[in-house]
N, C-alpha and C positions, 0 to 999 in steps of 0.2 A: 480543465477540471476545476469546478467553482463546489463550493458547499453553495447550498441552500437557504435565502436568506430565513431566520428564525428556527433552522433546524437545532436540535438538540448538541453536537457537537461543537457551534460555535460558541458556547458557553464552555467548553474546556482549555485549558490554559497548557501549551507546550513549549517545554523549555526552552530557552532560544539556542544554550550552551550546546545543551545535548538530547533534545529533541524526543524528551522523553514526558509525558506527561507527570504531576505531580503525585503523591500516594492517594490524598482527596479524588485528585481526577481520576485516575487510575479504580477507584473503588468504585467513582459514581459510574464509569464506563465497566466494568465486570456486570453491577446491577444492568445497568441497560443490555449487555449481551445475554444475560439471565432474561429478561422480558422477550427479548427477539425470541430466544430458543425455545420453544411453543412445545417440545418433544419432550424438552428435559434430557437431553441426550450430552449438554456441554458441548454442543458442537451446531453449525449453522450448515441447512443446505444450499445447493443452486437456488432454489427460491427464495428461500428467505434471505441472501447475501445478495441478489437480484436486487429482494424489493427494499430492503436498508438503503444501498446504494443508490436506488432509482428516487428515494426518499428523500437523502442527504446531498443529494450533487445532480449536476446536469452530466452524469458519464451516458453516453448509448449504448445500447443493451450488450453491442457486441467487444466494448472495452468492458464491459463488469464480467462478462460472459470469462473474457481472455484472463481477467484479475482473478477471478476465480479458479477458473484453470490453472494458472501459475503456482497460487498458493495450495493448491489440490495436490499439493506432489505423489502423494502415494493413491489418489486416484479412488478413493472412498467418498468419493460422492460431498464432501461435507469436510468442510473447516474450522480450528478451535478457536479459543479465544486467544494466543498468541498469535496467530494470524491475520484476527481480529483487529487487536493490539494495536500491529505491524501496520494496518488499512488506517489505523484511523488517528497514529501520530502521521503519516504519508500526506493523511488527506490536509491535516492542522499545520504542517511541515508547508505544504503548497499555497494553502490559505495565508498561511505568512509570509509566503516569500523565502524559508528557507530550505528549501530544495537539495541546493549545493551541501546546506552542513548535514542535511539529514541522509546523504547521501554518502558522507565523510564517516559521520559518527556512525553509521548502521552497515559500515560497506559490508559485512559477512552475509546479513539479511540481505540487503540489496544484491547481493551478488547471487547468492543462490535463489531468489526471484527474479531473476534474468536470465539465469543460464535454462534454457526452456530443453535442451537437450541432454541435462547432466552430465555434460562432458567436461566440466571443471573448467569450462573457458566462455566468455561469450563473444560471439559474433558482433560485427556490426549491424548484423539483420537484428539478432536478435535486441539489441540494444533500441533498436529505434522503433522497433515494433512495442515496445511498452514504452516507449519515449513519451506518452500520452500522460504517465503516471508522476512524472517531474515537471510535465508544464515545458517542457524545453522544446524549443525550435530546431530543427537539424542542423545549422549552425553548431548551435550550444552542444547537441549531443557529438557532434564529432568531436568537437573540445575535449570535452568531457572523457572520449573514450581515450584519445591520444593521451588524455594527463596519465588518467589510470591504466592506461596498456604497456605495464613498465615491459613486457617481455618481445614488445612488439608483434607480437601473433595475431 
């Protein structure tokens, strides 16, 4: 998952600490979620989080499809701007190579964007099926899950 050269987002600056954009960046990205949102509704459909995506990065249709699904949790069609948010420190997180810490500092986020069944746990299915979203080899994601599966399950 690459950003797009000269897109909009590689002009924002994310922290490296804690993978959080700055108040500046943070305000120019609300304005840009306000231009997307074409309805006025504060919130982005399948299409329009489609075509941002298909905009900003080389994902195919059927990872934005799944990214959107995931962040859909209650299934209304349409996602806000902390979701938004969430997509688009992920994406500046991967653009810089900080994956692992964006993955440390956000584990609540990240966890409940994983768990695709809301059974408060996630598989190793589920983990590598959005494995696409960290940039990680299955290698790394087995890693990953044995560091973080303190309960063994």
């Amino acid at each position: 998952m690459k950003l797009k050269p000269g897109c909009f987002l590689q002009y924002l600056y994310l922290d490296e600490t804690y993978c959080l954009l700055s108040v500046r960046n943070a305000k120019a990205l609300t304005d840009y979620f306000q231009l997307l949102d074409v309805h006025k509704k504060n919130a982005l459909n399948n299409l329009q989080f489609y075509c941002f995506l298909h905009y900003v990065t080389d994902l195919k249709k059927q990872h934005i499809m799944l990214l959107f699904d995931l962040l859909d949790r209650n299934a209304e069609g349409s996602i806000g701007f902390d979701e938004f948010y969430l997509v688009v420190c992920l994406l500046l997180a991967h653009e810089n190579h900080l994956e692992k810490q964006f993955i440390y500092r956000h584990s609540g986020p990240v966890f409940r964007l994983l768990d695709v069944d809301d059974g408060y746990t996630i598989s190793p299915t589920e983990f590598q099926a959005a494995g696409f979203l960290f940039n990680l080899n299955k290698d790394e994601l087995e890693k990953i899950f044995k560091e973080f599966d303190v309960s063994g399950e």
